[in-house]
N, C-alpha and C positions, 0 to 999 in steps of 0.2 A: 745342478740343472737350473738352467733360467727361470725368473719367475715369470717372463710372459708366454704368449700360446707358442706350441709345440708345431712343429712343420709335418705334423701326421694329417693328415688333409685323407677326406672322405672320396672315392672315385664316382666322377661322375657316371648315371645311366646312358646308353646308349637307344630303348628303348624306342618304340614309336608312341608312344603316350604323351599328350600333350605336358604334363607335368614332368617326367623324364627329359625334356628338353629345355629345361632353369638353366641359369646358369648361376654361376656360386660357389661357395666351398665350407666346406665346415672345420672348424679347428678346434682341437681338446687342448684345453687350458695344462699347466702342469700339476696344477691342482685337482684336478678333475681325475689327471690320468692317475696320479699319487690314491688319489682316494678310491679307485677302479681296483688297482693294485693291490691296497689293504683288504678291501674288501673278498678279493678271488684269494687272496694269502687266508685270512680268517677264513674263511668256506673249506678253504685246503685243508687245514688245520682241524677242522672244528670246533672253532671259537667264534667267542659271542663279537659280534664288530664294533671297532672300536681299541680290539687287544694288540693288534697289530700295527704296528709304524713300516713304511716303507720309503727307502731312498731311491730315485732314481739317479740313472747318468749315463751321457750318450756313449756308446761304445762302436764308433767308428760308423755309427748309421742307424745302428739298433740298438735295443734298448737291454740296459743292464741294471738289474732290479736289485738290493738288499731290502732286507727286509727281519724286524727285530720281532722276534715272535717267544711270546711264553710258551712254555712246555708244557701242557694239557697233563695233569697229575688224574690218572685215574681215582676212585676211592678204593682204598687199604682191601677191603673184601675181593673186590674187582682183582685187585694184583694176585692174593694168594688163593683165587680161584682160575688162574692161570700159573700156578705154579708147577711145573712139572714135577718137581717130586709130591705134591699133595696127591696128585692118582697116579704116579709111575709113569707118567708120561716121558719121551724122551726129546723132547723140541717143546720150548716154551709158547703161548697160542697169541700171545702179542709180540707184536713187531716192536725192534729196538726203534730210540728214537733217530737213528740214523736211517731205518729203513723207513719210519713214518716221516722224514724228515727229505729222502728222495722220491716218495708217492707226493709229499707237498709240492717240492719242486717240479714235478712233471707236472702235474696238477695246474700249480700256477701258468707255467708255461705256455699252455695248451689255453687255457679258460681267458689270461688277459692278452692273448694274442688275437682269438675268438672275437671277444668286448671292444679291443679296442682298436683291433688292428693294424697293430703294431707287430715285429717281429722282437722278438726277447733272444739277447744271446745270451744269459746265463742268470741264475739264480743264486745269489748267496745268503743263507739264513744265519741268523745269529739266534740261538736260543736263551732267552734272557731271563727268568725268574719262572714262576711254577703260577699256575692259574689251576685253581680245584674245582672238577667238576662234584655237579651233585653226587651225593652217594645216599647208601642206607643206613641209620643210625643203629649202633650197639644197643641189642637187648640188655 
């Protein structure tokens, strides 16, 4: 993607309000849109911002996101207190990271199309190394 401003331009109002009748346009830098991106990627995730890098690049009009994201490691107790055979459960109570991995996608989808109003044709995630949340410390 280019590094100068993006041709996503804001719609003017139509309004009968003296201010509603400026005239002008707003444009998002690629930088700007880059950093919107990580940001709604992190949020998706739930991670601290900052953990997430994203590529853009134009896909015939609209915008096609990657986006390099760590794997949220729960804490050790966290796991085998969702372990199905710990109470005979038969469906484990966390979501694989493929499943958390298309609630991100949708997620992003929806929130930086939302933000910045752009339309997004696809999301692809790279899951890159393991980022550890807090946990409880062994008695």
């Amino acid at each position: 993607m280019s590094a100068g401003p993006t041709h996503v331009q804001k719609r003017q109002s139509q309004g009968t309000h003296p201010r509603d009748s400026r005239t002008g346009h707003t444009r998002i830098t690629s930088r700007a849109l880059t950093q919107a991106v990580e940001a709604v990627a992190a949020q998706a995730f739930g991670l601290p911002a900052g953990t997430v890098k994203a590529k853009l690049r134009d896909d015939g009009g609209l915008l096609a996101i990657t986006v390099a994201v760590p794997l949220a490691a729960p804490p050790l107790l966290d796991l085998a207190a969702a372990d199905p055979a710990a109470e005979g459960r038969a469906e484990p109570v966390m979501p694989t990271v493929f499943e958390q991995s298309d609630m991100a996608r949708a997620a992003i989808i929806k929130h930086t199309s939302a933000v910045t109003g752009t339309t997004v044709s696809r999301v692809d995630i790279r899951l890159t190394d393991c980022h550890r949340s807090g946990g409880k410390a062994l008695p």
